[in-house]
N, C-alpha and C positions, 0 to 999 in steps of 0.2 A: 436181741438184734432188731434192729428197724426195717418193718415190715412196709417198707412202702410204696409208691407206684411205682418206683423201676425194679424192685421184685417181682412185680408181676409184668414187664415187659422185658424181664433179662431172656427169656425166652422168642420174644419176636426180635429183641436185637442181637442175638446170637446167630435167629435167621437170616439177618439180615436187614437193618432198615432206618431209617433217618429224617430230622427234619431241622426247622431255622425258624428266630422269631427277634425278640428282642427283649433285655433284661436289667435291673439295676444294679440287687447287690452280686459279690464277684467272689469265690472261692474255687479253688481245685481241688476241694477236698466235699464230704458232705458238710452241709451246715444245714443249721436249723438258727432263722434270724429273725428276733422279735426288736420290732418299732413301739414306741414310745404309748402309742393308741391298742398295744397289744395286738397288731398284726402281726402276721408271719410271713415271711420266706423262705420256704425250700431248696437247697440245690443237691441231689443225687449225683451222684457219680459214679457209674460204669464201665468196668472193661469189656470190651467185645472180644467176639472170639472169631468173627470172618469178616472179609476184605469188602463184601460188598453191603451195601445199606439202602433200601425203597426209600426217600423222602416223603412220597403220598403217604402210604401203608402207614408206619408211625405216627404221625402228626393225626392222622386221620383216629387212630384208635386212642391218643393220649385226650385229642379235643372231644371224645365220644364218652371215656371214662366220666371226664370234666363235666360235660354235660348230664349224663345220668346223675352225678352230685348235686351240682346245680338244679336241677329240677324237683329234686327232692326235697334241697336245705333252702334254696331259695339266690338269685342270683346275685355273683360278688362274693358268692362263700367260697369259692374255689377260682384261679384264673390261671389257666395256661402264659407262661410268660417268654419262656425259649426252651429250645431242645438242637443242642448243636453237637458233631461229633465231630472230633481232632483224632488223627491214626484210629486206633484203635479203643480211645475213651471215648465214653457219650455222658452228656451231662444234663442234663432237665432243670429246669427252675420254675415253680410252682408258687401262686402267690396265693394266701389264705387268709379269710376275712379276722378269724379271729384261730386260737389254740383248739379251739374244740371244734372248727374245723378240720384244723390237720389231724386233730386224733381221729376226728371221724373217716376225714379220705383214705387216712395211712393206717390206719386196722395197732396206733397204738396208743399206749398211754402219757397221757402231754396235757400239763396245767401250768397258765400264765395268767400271775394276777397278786393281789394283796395278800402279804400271808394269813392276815386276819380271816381272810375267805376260804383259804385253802385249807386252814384248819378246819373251818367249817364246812368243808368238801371232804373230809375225813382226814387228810394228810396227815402224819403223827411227829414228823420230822425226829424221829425215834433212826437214828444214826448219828457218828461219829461228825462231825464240824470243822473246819480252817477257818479262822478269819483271814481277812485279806485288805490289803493298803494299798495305795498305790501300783495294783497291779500283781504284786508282790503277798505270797503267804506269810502270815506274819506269828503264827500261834493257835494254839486248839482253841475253839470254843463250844460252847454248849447250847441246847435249845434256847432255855432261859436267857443267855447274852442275846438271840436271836431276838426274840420275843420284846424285848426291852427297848428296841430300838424304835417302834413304834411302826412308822410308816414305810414297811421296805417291801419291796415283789421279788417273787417266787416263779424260776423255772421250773415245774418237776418233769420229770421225761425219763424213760425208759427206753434208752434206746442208745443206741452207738454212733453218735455224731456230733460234733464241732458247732457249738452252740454261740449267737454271739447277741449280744444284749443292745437297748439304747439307751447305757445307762453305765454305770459305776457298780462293779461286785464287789461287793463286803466279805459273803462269807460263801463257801462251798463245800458239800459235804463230800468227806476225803475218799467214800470206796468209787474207785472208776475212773472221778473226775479230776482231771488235771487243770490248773491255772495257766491258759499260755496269754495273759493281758488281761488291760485294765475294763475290758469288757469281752472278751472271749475266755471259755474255756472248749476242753475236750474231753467227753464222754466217751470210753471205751472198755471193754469187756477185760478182765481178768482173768485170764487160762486158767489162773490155781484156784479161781473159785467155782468155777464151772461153769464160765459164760454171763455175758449180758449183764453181772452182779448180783448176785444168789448170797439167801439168806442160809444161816444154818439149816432149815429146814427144805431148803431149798427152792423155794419161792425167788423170784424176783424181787431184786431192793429199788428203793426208786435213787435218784440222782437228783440232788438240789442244788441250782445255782440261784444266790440272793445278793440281789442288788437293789438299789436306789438311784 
């Protein structure tokens, strides 16, 4: 499950509290949105659970989280973008310089880049495969069909969110991940496997979506 800053604010937004800014991309659901340059954006989405919301008090501790990042990784690795709430949802959008910013802010495991690299970042891509056309699944494939293609990038993530690319999916591996378009999928947990995507031994499996 994704561990990330509105986890640790579901608690001051149950107490109560809100704020307003301004944002590009646009989801009601979570996502996790990689640009062309391997940037990121985040959107979280939360239900509340009372009527009333501080505007200061949130904004104030989302830009203070932000800043302790920033100061540490260095400035542009993290940017508050908007934090708005409608009834009772509140929704955040986070912009991050690179993937390994958001695995660092969001406490998970998240790699964007060339598969060539990622294998050399240890990834084993040891799971099952879709290929994919037109948006459209089209047929199993295997590491090896992967591999061959030469120049394609690599989401891996572990986590339960609506992932959308800037770019054309080829293939995606089938535990978790569902295909809804020709650059979005959705990553979500399996009740009969025990959560998040568990291996037989019950580790965590990663999630791959590969595009060009």
């Amino acid at each position: 499950m994704k561990k990330s800053i509105v986890s640790s604010l579901c608690t001051l937004l149950a107490a109560g509290m809100l704020a307003g800014c301004g944002a590009g991309v646009a989801s009601d659901t979570d996502l996790v949105y990689v640009d062309k340059k391997g940037g990121v954006v985040s959107i979280d989405v939360e239900t509340l659970d009372e009527a009333y919301y501080d505007e200061d008090e949130l904004k104030d501790y989302i830009e203070e989280a932000v800043s302790d990042y920033t100061k540490e990784h260095g400035k542009g690795t993290v940017s508050f973008k908007d934090l708005s709430v409608e009834g009772q949802q509140a929704k955040l959008t986070l912009k991050y310089g690179t993937a390994e910013d958001y695995a660092g802010f969001n406490g998970v495991e998240f790699y964007q880049g060339k598969i060539v690299k990622a294998l050399a970042a240890g990834y084993d891509f040891k799971t099952e495969f879709a290929s994919v056309e037109d948006g459209k699944v089209t047929g199993s494939a295997s590491a090896k069909d992967i591999y061959s293609e030469g120049d394609l990038k690599v989401v891996v993530l572990k986590a339960d969110t609506d992932v959308q690319v800037e770019g054309e999916i080829c293939y995606i591996s089938t535990q978790n991940v569902k295909l809804t378009g020709e650059n979005t999928a959705s990553i979500q947990a399996d009740a009969s496997d025990g959560g998040a995507g568990r291996e037989a031994d019950g580790s965590e499996s990663y999630s791959y979506i590969i595009y060009k």
